[in-house]
C-alpha positions in Angstrom: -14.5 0.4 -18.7 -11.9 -2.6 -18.5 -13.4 -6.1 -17.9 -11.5 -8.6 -15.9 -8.9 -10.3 -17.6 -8.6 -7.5 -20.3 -4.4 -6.3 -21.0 -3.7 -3.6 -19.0 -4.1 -0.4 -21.7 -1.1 1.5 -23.4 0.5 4.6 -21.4 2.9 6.6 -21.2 2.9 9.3 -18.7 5.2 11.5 -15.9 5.9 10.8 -12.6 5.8 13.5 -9.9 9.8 14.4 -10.9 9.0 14.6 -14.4 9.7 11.4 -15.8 8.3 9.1 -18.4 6.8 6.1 -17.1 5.4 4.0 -19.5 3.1 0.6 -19.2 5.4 -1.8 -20.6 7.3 -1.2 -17.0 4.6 -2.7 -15.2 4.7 -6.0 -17.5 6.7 -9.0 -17.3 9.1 -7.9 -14.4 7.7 -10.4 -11.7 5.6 -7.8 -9.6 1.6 -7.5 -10.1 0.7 -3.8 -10.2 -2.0 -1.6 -8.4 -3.0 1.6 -10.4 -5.3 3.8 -8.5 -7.2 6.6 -9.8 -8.5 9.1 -7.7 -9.6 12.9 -8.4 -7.4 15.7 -6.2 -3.9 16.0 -4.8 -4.5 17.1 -0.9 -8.5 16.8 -0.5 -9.7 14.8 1.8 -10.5 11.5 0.5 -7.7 11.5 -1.8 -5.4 12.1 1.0 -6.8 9.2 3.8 -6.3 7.3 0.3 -3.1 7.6 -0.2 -2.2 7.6 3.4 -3.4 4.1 3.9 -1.5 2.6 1.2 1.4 4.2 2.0 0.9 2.9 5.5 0.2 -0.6 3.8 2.7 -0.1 1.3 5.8 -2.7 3.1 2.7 -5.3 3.2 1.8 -4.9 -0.4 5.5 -4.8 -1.6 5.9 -7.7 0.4 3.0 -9.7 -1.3 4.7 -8.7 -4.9 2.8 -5.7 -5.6 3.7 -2.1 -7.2 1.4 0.9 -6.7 0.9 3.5 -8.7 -1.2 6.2 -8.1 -3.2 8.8 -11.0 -4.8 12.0 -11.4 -5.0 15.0 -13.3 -3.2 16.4 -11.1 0.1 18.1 -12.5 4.1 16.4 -12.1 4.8 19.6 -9.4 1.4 19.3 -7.4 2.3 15.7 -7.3 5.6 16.1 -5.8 4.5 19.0 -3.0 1.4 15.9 -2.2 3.9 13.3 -1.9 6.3 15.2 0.1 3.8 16.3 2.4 3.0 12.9 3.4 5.7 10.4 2.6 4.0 9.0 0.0 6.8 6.4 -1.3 5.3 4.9 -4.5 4.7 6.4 -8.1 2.4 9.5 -9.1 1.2 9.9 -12.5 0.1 13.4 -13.6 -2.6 12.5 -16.2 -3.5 15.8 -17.5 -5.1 15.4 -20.6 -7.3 12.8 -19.1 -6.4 10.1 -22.1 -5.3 7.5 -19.5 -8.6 8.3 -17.2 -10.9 7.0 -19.9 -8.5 4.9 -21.2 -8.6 3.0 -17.9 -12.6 3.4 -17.5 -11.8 6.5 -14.6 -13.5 9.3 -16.3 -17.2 9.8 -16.5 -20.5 11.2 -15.4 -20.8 11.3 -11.6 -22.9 13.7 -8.9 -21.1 16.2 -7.5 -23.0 18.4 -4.7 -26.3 17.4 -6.3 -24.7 17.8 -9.7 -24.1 15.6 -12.9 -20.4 16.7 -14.1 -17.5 15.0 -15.8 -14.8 13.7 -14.1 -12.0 11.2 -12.0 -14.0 8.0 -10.6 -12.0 7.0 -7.7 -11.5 3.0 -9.1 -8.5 0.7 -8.1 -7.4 -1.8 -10.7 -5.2 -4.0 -10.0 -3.3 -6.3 -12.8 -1.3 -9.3 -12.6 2.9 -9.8 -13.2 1.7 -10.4 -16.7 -0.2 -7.0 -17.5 -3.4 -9.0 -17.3 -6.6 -6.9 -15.0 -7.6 -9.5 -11.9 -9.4 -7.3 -10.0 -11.2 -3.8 -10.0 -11.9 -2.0 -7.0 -15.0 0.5 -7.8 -16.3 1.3 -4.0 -13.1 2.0 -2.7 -12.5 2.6 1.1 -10.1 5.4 1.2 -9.5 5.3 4.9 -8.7 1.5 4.4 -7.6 0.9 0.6 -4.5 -1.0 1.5 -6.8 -2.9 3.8 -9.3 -3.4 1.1 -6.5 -4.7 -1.2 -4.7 -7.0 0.6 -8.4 -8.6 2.0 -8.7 -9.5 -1.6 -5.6 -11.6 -1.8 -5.0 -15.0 -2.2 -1.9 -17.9 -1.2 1.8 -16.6 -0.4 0.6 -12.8 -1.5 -1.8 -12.4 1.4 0.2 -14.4 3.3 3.5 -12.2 3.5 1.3 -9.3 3.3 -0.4 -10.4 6.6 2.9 -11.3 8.3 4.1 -7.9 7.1 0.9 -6.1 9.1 1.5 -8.6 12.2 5.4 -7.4 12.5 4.6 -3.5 12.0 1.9 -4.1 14.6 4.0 -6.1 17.4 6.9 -3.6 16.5 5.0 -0.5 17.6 3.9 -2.2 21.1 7.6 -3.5 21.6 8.7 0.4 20.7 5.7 1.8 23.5 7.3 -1.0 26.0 10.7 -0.1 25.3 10.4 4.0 25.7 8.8 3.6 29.3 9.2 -0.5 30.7 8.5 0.6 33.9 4.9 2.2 32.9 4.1 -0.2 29.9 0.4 -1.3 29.1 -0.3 -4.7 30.4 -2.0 -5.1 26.8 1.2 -4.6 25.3 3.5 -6.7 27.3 0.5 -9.6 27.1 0.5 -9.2 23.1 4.5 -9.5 23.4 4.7 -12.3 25.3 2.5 -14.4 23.8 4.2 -13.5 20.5 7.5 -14.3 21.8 5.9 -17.9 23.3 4.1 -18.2 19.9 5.6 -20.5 16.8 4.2 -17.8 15.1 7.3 -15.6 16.1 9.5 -18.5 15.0 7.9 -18.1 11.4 8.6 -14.6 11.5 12.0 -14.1 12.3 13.0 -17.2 9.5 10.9 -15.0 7.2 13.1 -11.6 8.4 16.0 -14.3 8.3 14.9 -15.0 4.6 14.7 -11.1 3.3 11.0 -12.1 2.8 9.8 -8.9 5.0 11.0 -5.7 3.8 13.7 -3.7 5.3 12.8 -1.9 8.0 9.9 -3.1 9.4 11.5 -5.6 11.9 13.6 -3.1 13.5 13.6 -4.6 17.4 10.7 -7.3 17.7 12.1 -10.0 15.4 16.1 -9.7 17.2 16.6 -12.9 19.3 18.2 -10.9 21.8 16.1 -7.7 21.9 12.5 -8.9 22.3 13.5 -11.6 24.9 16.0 -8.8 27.6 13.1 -6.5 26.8 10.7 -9.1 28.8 12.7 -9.6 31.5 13.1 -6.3 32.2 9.8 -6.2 33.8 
């Protein structure tokens, strides 16, 4: 299996719409890159896996990250998995298994009381420079992108945690906004305080900045539309 600080290993594979992706992309282009392997397309674990990170995935784009996920999975049942669930980053179909144990993914495990070969669920995650930082071997597939961005360090965790923050005070100022007149104490507390906090201040020159990703401040970080929202009620 890969040690820490090893080069990330030689690939080339396809994507869920058939094209070649090759590890070279992943190397010298100013983003670090998460590669997760993990055994099925739509089972259970697999899917709260990849539902988290694609929940998390503004906050780890937003730290500098890419994320690619891998299975053996073929290109088409990758593209009906990520169309189910808006996945919006990279499957690789892995077929062959070459980039499994290339990687350190493939192996002995127990399976219903079993010994059998196959996919370890492991996250690796490399630097801008193709270099391996960090492997993730008991991974938390109902909080991976949780488990991630806990790891994280400086101005990556730091955007990453703003990122979360927004998406969270977005989705009480959206509850406020449908119904004012029945809205959660909770939710208009959390609000105001945000709104009263320099934290909000730090936000907004960040959204003022393009340092949060499109789409995620859609109503909470507007000047005008967080504070006539308050004095609504």
């Amino acid at each position: 299996m890969l040690k820490i600080g090893d080069k990330m290993p030689s690939f080339e594979a396809k994507d869920q719409d058939g094209r070649i992706v090759r590890s070279e992309d992943f190397i010298g282009n100013g983003r670090c890159t998460i590669i997760y392997f993990y055994p099925k397309d739509n089972t259970s674990g697999c899917t709260s896996e990849a539902c988290s990170l694609r929940d998390g995935y503004a906050a780890l784009t937003a730290a500098g990250y890419n994320v690619v996920g891998v299975s053996k999975d073929s290109e088409k049942s990758h593209s009906g998995f990520r169309a189910k669930h808006g996945l919006p980053f990279t499957l690789l179909s892995d077929t062959s298994t070459r980039m499994l144990q290339d990687f350190g993914a493939w192996g002995e495990k127990k399976m219903y009381g079993k010994t059998v070969f196959g996919t370890i669920r492991r996250t690796f995650i490399f630097s801008e420079d193709g270099i391996l930082e960090r492997i993730i071997e008991k991974v938390d597939t109902k909080n991976a992108a949780g488990q991630i961005i806990a790891g994280m360090d400086g101005k990556a965790k730091v955007n990453a945690e703003r990122v979360l923050r927004v998406q969270d005070m977005e989705t009480a100022f959206d509850r406020v906004s449908a119904d004012p007149a029945s809205a959660d104490p909770k939710d208009v507390a959390k609000l105001k305080d945000y709104m009263e906090s320099r934290q909000w201040q730090l936000d907004y020159e960040a959204d003022e900045a393009g340092e949060i990703p499109a789409g995620v401040a859609r109503g909470v970080l507007s000047q005008d539309g967080l504070y006539n929202l308050l004095e609504e009620l």
